[in-house]
Structures are given as structure tokens and as C-alpha cells.
C-alpha angles and dihedrals in degrees: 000000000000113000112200107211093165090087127063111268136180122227122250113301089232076073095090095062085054089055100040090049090042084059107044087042092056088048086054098052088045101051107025110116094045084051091057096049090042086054096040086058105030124130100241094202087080095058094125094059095044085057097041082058090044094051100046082051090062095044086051091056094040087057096048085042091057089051095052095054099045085045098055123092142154136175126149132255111225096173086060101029095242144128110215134202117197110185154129142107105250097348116064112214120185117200126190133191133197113228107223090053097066118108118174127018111204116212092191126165130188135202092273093040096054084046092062100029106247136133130215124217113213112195116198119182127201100266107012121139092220140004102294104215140358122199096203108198120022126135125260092253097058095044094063100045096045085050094054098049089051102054089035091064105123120183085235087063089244088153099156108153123227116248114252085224089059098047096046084049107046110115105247116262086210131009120179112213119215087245090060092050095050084053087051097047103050084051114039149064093012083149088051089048093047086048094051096045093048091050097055094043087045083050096039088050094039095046094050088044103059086041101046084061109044076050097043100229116171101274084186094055089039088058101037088053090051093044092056091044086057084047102067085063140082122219094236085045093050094054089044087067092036086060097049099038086060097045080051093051090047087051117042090036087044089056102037092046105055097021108157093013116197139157118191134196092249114182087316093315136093120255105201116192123180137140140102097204114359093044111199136186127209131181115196134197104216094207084053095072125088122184111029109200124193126187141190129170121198096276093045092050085054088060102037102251136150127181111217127205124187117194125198134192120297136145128281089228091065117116106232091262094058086044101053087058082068096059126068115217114213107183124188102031112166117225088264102043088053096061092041083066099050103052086051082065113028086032081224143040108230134196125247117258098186143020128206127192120193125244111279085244083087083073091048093046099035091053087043091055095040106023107022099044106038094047091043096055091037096063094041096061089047094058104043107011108032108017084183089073090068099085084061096061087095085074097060089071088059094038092059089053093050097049097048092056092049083052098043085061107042091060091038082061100036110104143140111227113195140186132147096270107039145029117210119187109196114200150153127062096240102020101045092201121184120199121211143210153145129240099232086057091062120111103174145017126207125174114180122196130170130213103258087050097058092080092050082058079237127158140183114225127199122163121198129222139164089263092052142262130335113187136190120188135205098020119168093250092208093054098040088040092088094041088053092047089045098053087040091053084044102048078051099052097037113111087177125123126233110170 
């Protein structure tokens, strides 16, 4: 079935109860925990005028809903080689895209939208400081073939589309079993997880607390409450269910996540679907991404499992949540399947020519900033701040030695691995994660050297891409000054194209 993008069309009807839902469901994660005070003491006598002003609330965001969706076209512009957005409510906003700057092209679909059978098309272009643009409720059939013809788009005009039988038959390059996930989740991102569950608990308290006291609830009860409730446990079994809440997060959000993983050879081009609830789509250009990062910890290396990233290019203004939408996460690559996926990008895997190891003042700065400092200050504010914190002195003894350790093996896997073709930067004490990128891609080169630093023959190294900086400190500079001459002659000579 043809599909003419050349003229203006609106997105599926079924688009305004995307929007309208898009909007009441950012009010509610906005205002939730005021809601839920307000509720729990609301006067319940005035429950008709509390639903008149919801309704009408509802009225208001329907109506909004309903504008959004008459307001919003797209249609693409061979003759100037654009896509091109036209939206908005009152204001009118026009967005155009160049075509050959697009490089990725996001098939995603929610919960609602899987309810009422719609599709949403995110664009992301190189550089740009946020998604450009999200078509929010077109059918499968449309996304697909919009995402084709974009990232089919070839200066030649070469613009054949790819037939919808042949996509939906290709034998997959790379399918993850659950089995597999279930591998990747019980032994990855626990620091992620930590991270996850301290936040919510940092918001949740925060949120009740600012509330609490524009409503004047009891803050002595509130704690009290809190501090019997810690009471009932013990501090071994407490970390007990830390440990396993976070075995459980890693889990459940590893499996859910990248449920029916597959990546497929699509028209040169690598067609990557995953998702149990919130199903996306992703077509990536191999020769678009810049820095390709692999990872493996002790337990992952037992079962033979790498986690890929691949980074494209973004800007170097965007806050981490809007980066982390410019790198593609592949777990639970097998040895093979790893390589598989680096010579789709570097066209060959290369040896290494050349290994640096960093001065051993890594090891001096890096235990004054771990060891030295934590334990200093915190001695010092148990002695004169918090005496409470006193009974706890026995830990510092166990904390050196953990931290050294940590330390001893992050400068025994620190290294700098170097050929012609290619720069790998091997780092972290757990997850060993080697970065990976090729010379031609580079943009900048800064090396950084204090004075102190000149006689220990010592430099820092960052390198700069379109995906953002990769460093590497305390490099010998007389080893790593022809390596640098070398990536700055070929980023001069190189006619290849990278975005």
C-alpha cells in the first residue's frame, strides 16, 4: 500500500485521547502528592463542588487535546530535502528537519497506546539539544513506512522503500532470550538500582515534607511514626531487603524493558525491537554512532555476557536524561555476538598496537580522594559535630580495606589500548568497560598538564566527539605525543562520513 507523504496529514483521531491523556497524566505526576494530602483531609460535604471543578478540568484538557490534534501536520519536502512539523494550540510553531541529518528514527508504543491501537514516531537529529519531534498516534503501518523513508533518505536520491513483507521476514541478526534477561538482570546496574530506589525515597520524603507544612500536619507524629517503623528492623535484616529489593528492580525493570529483543540487517541498517509493555522501534545507521561501549563485571564474565552501548551523536548542552535517549543499550550480548556487532560498526576488529597504563599518582590521588578524605571528615564530625556517630568508628577499619581494593583494581584495569584504527579506553574496578572509537570520528583534542605534572612526564587526555567526551588521566605524554599527531593528521585527511 502506497503511502503519500509528500502532502500535509494529521495523525490518527484516536490521537486526541493520547493527548488528553498525555496531559491529565503529567498534572497528576506533578501534583500528586499535594492531591493526596488535600484528599486525605478534604471535607467531604463539599464533594459536588470538588466534581463540577473536576469536570470542567477535564472539559478544559479535552478541549486543548482536540486542538492539538487538528493543529498538528507533516508531510516531507522532497524538493528541499526536509521533513517538516507544523503544530501548536495558540501559538503556531513550524519545525523543519533536514533529512540527512536525521539519525534515528523511535517506533515506541505505551500502555494507552497499545489500548487503542496507535504508534508514536520519535525524530532525533545529530546535535540537537532534545527529540525533535514526536508524532504521537499514527498506525503501524505508517510508522514504518515513515521511518523507512526517512532513514532511507540518500543524497543520490536513491529513496526505494523497503517493502513491509521483507521487514516483518528477515531472520533476526540478534535475538535475547528471557532466559538471558533474566541472566542480565540478577547481575547488572545494582548502582543504577541504589540510585533509583534513593531518589524515590529523597522525592517521596521531600514531597510529603513541603506539603506537610504548607498543610500543617503533626511533623512530630510523621517522624515518630517513621522512627517505630525503622524500629521493627534490624540493620543486617535491612540490608538483607535492600539487597533483594534491588535484585528484584534489576529484574523485573531488566525483563520488561527489553522483553523479545531483536535486532535485524535492515537495508544496511539495524532494526532494533524490544519491549513487554511499552513496545519501541529503533532503526540505526551503523556508520552514526560514535563511541561504542561494552561492559562485563566478574559474574557476567562466568556466563559469557557483555552489555553494548552504542552513542550517537547529541549535544554537549543536554541534561543526562535527554543524553541517554542518544545511546542504545544491547544486554546480554554473547562473545560472538559482540563482535558480530563491532565489526558492523568499525568494518573490522582490529589488534592492538600499543598499551598505557596510567602514573602510579592515579593510586595517591585516587586513595586521598576515597580513603584520606571520607574517613578524615568523618572523624572529625564524630568527634566534635555528631557524637552519635562515634559507635560506628569500628567500620572505618573495613572501609579502608574496601576501598583500597576497589582502588588496586581500578588502576590494575585502567589502560589505554591503541591501533590505527581504533582508541579503547579500559576502565572501573566491577564493570571493566571499554569504551570504544575511531580516530576519523574525532572532533577535538585536549591534553591538560600542570605544572607539577610536567617533570613526571605526566598528561591529562580528553578527546572530544559528537557523542561527548571520552578522557583518559595520568598518561605518560611522551608515549601518548605521536598517537595524538597521528589522530589530529587523520581527522585532517579523512573524507569519511560519520553522521
Amino acid at each position: 500500500m502506497p503511502f503519500d507523504f509528500s502532502k500535509p496529514q494529521r495523525q490518527s483521531v484516536k490521537g486526541i485521547v493520547i493527548m488528553f491523556a498525555d496531559s491529565l497524566q503529567n498534572i497528576i505526576r506533578g501534583l500528586w502528592v499535594p492531591l493526596v494530602l488535600i484528599l486525605y483531609k478534604f471535607d467531604w460535604t463539599k464533594m459536588l463542588f470538588f466534581g463540577v471543578a473536576i469536570f470542567f478540568l477535564l472539559v478544559i484538557i479535552g478541549c486543548v487535546a482536540y486542538f492539538q490534534y487538528k493543529n498538528f501536520t507533516f508531510f516531507l519536502d522532497e524538493t528541499n530535502e526536509e521533513f517538516v512539523i507544523q503544530k501548536g494550540v495558540i501559538t503556531k510553531n513550524k519545525i523543519t528537519i533536514q533529512l540527512d541529518k536525521i539519525q534515528q528514527v523511535n517506533i515506541n508504543q505505551s500502555v494507552i497506546q497499545k489500548i487503542i491501537g496507535v504508534y508514536s514516531v520519535d525524530i532525533d537529529t545529530a546535535g540537537s539539544q532534545k527529540k525533535e519531534v514526536s508524532i504521537r498516534a499514527v498506525d503501524n503501518q505508517v510508522a514504518l513506512r515513515l521511518k523507512d523513508r526517512l532513514l532511507s533518505f540518500e543524497k543520490s536520491d536513491e529513496r526505494n522503500a523497503v517493502s513491509e513483507e521483507n521487514v516483518e521476514t528477515e531472520k533476526p541478526f540478534l535475538k535475547i532470550s528471557f532466559l538471558t534477561l533474566v541472566k542480565v538482570g540478577l547481575t547488572s546496574n545494582y548502582g543504577r538500582s541504589v540510585a533509583l530506589i534513593l531518589g524515590f525515597l529523597g522525592s517521596l520524603y521531600g514531597g510529603f515534607y513541603d506539603v506537610s507544612k504548607s498543610l500543617e500536619v503533626d511533623e512530630e507524629q510523621v517522624s515518630s511514626l517513621v522512627e517505630r517503623g525503622l524500629g521493627y528492623f534490624s540493620l543486617s535484616f535491612l540490608l538483607l531487603l535492600v539487597f533483594l529489593l534491588v535484585l528484584l528492580i534489576n529484574l523485573t525493570r531488566t525483563v520488561v524493558k527489553n522483553f523479545d529483543y531483536q535486532v535485524r540487517l535492515q537495508n544496511k541498517a539495524l532494526a532494533i525491537n524490544f519491549g513487554l509493555f511499552a513496545k519501541k522501534n529503533t532503526l540505526l545507521k551503523p556508520e552514526k554512532v560514535q563511541i561504542t561501549t561494552f561492559s562485563q563485571n566478574f559474574l557476567q564474565k562466568k556466563l559469557n555476557l557483555f552489555d553494548v552501548k552504542l552513542k550517537q551523536a547529541s549535544s554537549s548542552d543536554e541534561s543526562d536524561q535527554d543524553t541517554k535517549k542518544a545511546i542504545i543499550e544491547v544486554p546480554g550480548c554473547n562473545l560472538v555476538e559482540r563482535d558480530r556487532f563491532l565489526k558492523m560498526i568499525l568494518n573490522e576488529i582490529v589488534p592492538t598496537e600499543a598499551s598505557l597504563k596510567p602514573n602510579f599518582r592515579f593510586v595517591l590521588v585516587s586513595s586521598f580522594v576515597g580513603i584520606l578524605l571520607p574517613v578524615f571528615f568523618f572523624i572529625l564530625l564524630g568527634l566534635f559535630v555528631f557524637q552519635n556517630l562515634q559507635p560506628y568508628f569500628p567500620i572505618i577499619p573495613f572501609y579502608i580495606v574496601l576501598m583500597g581494593i576497589v582502588i588496586y583494581f581500578k588502576y590494575l584495569n585502567y589502560k589505554l589500548l591503541l591501533s590505527k584504527e581504533q582508541i579503547i579506553i579500559k576502565q572501573n574496578a566491577w564493570d571493566i568497560e571499554q569504551q570504544l572509537l575511531q580516530p576519523y570520528k574525532i572532533q577535538g583534542i585536549t591534553t591538560k598538564q600542570y605544572f607539577w605534572q610536567k617533570s613526571a612526564d605526566i598528561v591529562h587526555l580528553t578527546i572530544h566527539t559528537a557523542a561527548g567526551d571520552v578522557r583518559f588521566n595520568y598518561a605518560n605524554y611522551s608515549q601518548l605525543k605521536p598517537w595524538i599527531n597521528y589522530w589530529l593528521y587523520e581527522v585532517e585527511r579523512s573524507n569519511r562520513s560519520w553522521m
